[in-house]
C-alpha positions in Angstrom: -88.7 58.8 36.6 -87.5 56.0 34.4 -89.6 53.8 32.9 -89.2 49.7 34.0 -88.1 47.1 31.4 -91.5 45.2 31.7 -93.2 49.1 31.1 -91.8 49.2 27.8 -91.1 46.0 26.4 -92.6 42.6 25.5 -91.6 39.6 26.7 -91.4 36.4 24.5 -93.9 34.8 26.7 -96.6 37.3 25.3 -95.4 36.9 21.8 -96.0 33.5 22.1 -99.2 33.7 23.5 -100.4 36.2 20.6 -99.3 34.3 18.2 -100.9 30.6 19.8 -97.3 28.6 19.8 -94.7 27.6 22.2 -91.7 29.3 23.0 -89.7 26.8 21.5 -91.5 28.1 18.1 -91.0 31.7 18.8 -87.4 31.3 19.5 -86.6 28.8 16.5 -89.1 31.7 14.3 -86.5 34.0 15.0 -83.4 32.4 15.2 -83.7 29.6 12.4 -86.6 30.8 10.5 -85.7 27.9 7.6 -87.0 25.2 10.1 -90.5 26.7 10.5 -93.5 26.4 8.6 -94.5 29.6 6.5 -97.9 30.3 7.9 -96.2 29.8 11.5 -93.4 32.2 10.6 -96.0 34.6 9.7 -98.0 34.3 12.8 -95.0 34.8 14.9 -93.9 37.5 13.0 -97.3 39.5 13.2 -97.3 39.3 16.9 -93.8 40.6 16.9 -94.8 43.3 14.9 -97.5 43.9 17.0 -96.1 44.1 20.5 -92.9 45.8 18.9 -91.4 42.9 20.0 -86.9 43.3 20.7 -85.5 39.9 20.5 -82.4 39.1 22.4 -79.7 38.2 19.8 -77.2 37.1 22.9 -79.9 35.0 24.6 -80.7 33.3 20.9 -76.7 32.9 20.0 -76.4 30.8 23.2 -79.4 28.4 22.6 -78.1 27.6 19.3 -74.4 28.2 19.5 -74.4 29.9 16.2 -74.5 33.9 15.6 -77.0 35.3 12.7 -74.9 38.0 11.6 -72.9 38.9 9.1 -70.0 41.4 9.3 -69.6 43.8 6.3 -66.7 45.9 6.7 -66.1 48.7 3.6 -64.0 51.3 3.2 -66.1 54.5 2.8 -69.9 54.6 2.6 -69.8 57.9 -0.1 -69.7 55.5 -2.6 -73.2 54.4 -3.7 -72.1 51.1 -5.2 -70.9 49.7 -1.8 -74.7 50.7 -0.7 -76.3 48.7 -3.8 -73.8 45.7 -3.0 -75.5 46.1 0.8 -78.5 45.8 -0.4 -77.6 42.9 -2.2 -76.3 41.0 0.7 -78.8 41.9 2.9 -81.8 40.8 0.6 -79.9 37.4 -0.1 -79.1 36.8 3.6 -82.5 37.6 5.2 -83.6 34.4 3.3 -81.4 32.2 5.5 -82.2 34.7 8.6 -79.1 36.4 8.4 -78.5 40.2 8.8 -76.0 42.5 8.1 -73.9 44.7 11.1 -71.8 47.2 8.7 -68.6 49.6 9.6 -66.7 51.7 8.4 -62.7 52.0 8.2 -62.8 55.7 6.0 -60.2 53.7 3.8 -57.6 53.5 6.5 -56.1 50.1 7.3 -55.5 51.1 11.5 -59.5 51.8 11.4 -59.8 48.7 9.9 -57.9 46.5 12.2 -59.7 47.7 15.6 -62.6 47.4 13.5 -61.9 43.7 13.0 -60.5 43.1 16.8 -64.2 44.3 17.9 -66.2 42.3 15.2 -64.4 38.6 15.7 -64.4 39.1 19.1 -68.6 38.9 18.8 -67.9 35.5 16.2 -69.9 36.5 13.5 -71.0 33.9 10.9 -69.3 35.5 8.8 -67.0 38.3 7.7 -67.7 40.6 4.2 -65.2 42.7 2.6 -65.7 45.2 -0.2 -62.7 45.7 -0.1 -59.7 43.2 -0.7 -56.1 45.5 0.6 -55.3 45.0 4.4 -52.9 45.3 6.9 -50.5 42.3 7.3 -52.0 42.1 11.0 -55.4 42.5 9.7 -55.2 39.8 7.0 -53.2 37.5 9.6 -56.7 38.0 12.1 -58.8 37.0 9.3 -57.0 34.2 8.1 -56.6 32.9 12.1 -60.8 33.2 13.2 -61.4 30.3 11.3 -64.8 32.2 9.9 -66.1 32.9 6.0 -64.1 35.7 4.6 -65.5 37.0 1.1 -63.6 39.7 -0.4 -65.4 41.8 -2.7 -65.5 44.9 -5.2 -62.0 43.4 -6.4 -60.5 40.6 -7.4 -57.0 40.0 -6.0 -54.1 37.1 -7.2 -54.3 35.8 -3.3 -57.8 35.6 -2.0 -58.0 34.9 1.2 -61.1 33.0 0.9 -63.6 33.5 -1.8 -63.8 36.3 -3.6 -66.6 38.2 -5.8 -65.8 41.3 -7.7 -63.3 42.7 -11.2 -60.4 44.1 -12.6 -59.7 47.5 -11.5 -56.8 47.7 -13.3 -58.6 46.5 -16.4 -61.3 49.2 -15.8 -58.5 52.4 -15.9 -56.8 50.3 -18.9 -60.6 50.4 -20.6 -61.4 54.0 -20.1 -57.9 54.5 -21.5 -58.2 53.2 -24.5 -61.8 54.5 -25.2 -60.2 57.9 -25.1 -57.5 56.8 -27.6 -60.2 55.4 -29.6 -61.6 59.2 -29.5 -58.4 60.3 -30.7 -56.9 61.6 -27.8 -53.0 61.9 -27.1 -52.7 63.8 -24.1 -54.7 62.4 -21.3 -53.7 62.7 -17.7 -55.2 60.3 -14.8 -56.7 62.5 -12.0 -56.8 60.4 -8.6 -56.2 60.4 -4.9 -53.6 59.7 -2.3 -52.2 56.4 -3.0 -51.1 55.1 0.4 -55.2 54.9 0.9 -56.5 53.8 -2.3 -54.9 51.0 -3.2 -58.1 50.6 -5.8 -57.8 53.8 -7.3 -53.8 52.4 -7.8 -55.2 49.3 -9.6 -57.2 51.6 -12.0 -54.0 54.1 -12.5 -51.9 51.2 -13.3 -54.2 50.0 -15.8 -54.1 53.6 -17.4 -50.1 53.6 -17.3 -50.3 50.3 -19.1 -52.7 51.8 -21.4 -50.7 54.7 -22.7 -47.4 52.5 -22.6 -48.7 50.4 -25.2 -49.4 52.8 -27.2 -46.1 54.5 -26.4 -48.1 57.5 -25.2 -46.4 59.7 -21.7 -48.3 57.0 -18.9 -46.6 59.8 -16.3 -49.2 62.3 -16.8 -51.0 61.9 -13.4 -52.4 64.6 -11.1 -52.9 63.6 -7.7 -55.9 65.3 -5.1 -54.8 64.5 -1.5 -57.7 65.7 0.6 -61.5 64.5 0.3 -60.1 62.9 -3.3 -63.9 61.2 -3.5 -65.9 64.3 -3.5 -67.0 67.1 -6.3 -64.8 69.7 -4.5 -61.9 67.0 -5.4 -63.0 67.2 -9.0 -63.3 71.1 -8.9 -59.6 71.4 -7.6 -58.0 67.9 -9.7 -58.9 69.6 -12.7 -57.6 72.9 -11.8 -54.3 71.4 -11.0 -54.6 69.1 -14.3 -54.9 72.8 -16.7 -52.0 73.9 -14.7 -50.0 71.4 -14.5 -50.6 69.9 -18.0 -52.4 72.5 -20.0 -52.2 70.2 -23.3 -54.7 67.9 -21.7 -57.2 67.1 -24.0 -59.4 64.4 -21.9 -59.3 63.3 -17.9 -59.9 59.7 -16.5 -61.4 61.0 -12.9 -61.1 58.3 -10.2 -64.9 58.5 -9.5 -68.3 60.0 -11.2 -68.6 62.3 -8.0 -64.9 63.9 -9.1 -66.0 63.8 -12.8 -69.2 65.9 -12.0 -66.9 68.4 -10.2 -64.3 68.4 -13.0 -67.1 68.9 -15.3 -69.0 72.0 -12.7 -65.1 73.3 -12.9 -64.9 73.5 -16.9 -67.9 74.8 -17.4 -67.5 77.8 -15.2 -64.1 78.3 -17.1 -66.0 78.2 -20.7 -64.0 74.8 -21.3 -66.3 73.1 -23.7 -66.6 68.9 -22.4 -65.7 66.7 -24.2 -65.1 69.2 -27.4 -61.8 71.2 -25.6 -61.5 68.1 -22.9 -63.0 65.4 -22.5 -63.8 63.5 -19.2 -64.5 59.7 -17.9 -65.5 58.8 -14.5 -65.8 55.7 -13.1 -68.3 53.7 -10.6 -72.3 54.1 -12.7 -73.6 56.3 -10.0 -77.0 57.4 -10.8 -76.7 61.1 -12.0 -73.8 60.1 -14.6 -76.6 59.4 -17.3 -78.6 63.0 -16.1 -75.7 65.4 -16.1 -75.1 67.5 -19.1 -73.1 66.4 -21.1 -74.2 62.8 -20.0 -71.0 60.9 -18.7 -68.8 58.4 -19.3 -68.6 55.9 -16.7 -68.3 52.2 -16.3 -71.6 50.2 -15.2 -70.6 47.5 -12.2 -72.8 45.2 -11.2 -72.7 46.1 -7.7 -76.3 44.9 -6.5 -75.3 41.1 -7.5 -71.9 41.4 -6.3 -73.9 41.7 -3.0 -76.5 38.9 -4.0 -73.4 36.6 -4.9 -71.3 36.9 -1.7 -74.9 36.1 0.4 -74.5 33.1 -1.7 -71.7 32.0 -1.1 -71.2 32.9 2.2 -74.9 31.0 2.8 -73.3 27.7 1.1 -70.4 27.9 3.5 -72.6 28.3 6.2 -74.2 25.1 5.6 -70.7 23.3 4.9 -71.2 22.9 1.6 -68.0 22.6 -0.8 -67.6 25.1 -3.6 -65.4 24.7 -6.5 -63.0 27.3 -7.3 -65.0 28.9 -10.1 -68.5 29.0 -7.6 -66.3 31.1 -4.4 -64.0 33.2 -7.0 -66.7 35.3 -9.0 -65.4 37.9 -11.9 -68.7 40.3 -12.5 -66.7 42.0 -15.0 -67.7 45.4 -15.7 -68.8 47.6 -19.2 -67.6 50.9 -20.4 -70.6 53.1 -20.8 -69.7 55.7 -23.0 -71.6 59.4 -22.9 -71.6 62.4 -24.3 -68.7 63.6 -22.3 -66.3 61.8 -23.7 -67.6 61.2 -27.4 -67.3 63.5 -30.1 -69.9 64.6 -32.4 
């Protein structure tokens, strides 16, 4: 037999009367926990703790006509950056009583716009991107809900709001010329599909300009159409890469996770990293710094990138006006270079 709603949950009568305030306090506690006194929050928050207390978000939007969340839409959540720039967010925003509701459009712009049809239509606070390439439609929807857009993990020529993130064509132009600077010739860029990673085509076109400059062959690219974020990607890019360009003498890979299979790959062929080839990946995930050799990567701050946009998107909240330098944030990034890529 089912159990009854009063069976299995509190009511915020009873949290209330735990805690020894009104319900004018309990509600305000949870909904606009600025406005009430720190030893008061506590109280409340114990005796919602206590009676494993479910507020009703809906019931607490329509006494104060304002929603306390914040919508983070991101392309793939493989990638342990975007979970760092998450954290970020969410640490800023919970000091303004803000939380995060987080989806996923597996880097496909048609995910992305039902995705955003679904979120607007609950008015959010807010809307977060980490990412900053969207459908006509999707960038028309944003620009027309009248809401906080922050794009992140970019930084595009036509934000459509503020933006806090870096070059990702300056990072594959970087890792470039680190490798020239090692004394290699013959490097070949291995990515993904690029009518779905229109990051990953920043990063080549910073390569491309790269090698140009140095009037090096900038067409020596290998491309990985399926799973092209994964070590299996890396295992098979690399393949293709010895086939297809057996002169390669070091690989930019699109992501630490393909480096580490590249790396798996040439070490089960006897290909000595970085002595007979030398690869970069890109994106500071933890293991880069364990593997052996250690690996090139670049370091992103991606934990303030979140901190930043709870900042912003707080300031906003409150109508307060930001200059263009304060919503357009470049975190820049570093080129951390490893054993795999530098030569004894």
């Amino acid at each position: 037999m089912p159990r009854t709603k009063n069976a299995t949950q509190a009511t915020i009568k009873e949290v209330a009367a735990r805690a020894g305030v009104s319900l004018m306090t309990v509600s305000r506690a949870i909904h606009r926990p600025e406005v009430v006194a720190a030893t008061t929050r506590k109280k409340v928050e114990a005796a919602i703790e206590a009676l494993n207390y479910i507020p009703d978000a809906g019931a607490g939007r329509l006494s104060t006509q304002k929603s306390t969340t914040v919508a983070v839409v991101l392309p793939s959540l493989h990638f342990e950056g975007h979970a760092r720039t998450v954290d970020g967010l969410s640490s800023e925003l919970r000091k303004h009583g803000l939380h995060v509701l987080i989806a996923d459009s597996f880097y496909s712009k048609n995910t992305e716009m039902e995705l955003l049809r679904r979120i607007l239509g609950r008015r959010p606070a807010g809307v977060v991107l980490i990412n900053s390439a969207h459908s006509a439609d999707g960038r028309q929807m944003l620009l027309g809900s009248g809401l906080p857009v922050i794009e992140t993990w970019d930084f595009p020529s036509d934000p459509m709001d503020s933006v806090v993130g870096f070059s990702h064509k300056a990072v594959g132009a970087a890792l470039t010329r680190h490798l020239i600077d090692q004394n290699h010739s013959c490097i070949t860029f291995l990515g993904g599909p690029q009518d779905s990673d229109p990051r990953g085509n920043e990063r080549l076109a910073g390569f491309r300009s790269a090698m140009a400059d140095q009037h090096l062959d900038a067409d020596r690219v290998v491309t990985v159409e399926q799973d092209h974020l994964t070590i299996n990607a890396g295992k098979l890019g690399i393949s293709q890469v010895l086939d297809q360009y057996p002169d390669t003498t070091a690989v930019i890979c699109l992501t630490d996770r393909v480096a580490m299979g590249a790396m798996m790959e040439c070490r089960r062929r006897g290909i000595s990293v970085p002595d007979e080839v030398a690869i970069t990946g890109h994106g500071g995930f933890d293991f880069s710094e364990h593997l052996v050799p250690s690996l090139t990567t670049t370091h992103i701050d991606a934990y303030g990138i979140g901190v930043h946009a709870g900042r912003i998107l707080h300031a906003r909240l409150q109508n307060q006006l930001l200059s263009e330098e304060q919503g357009r944030i470049d975190v820049g990034f570093e080129v951390v270079a490893r054993d795999s890529s530098v030569r004894a």
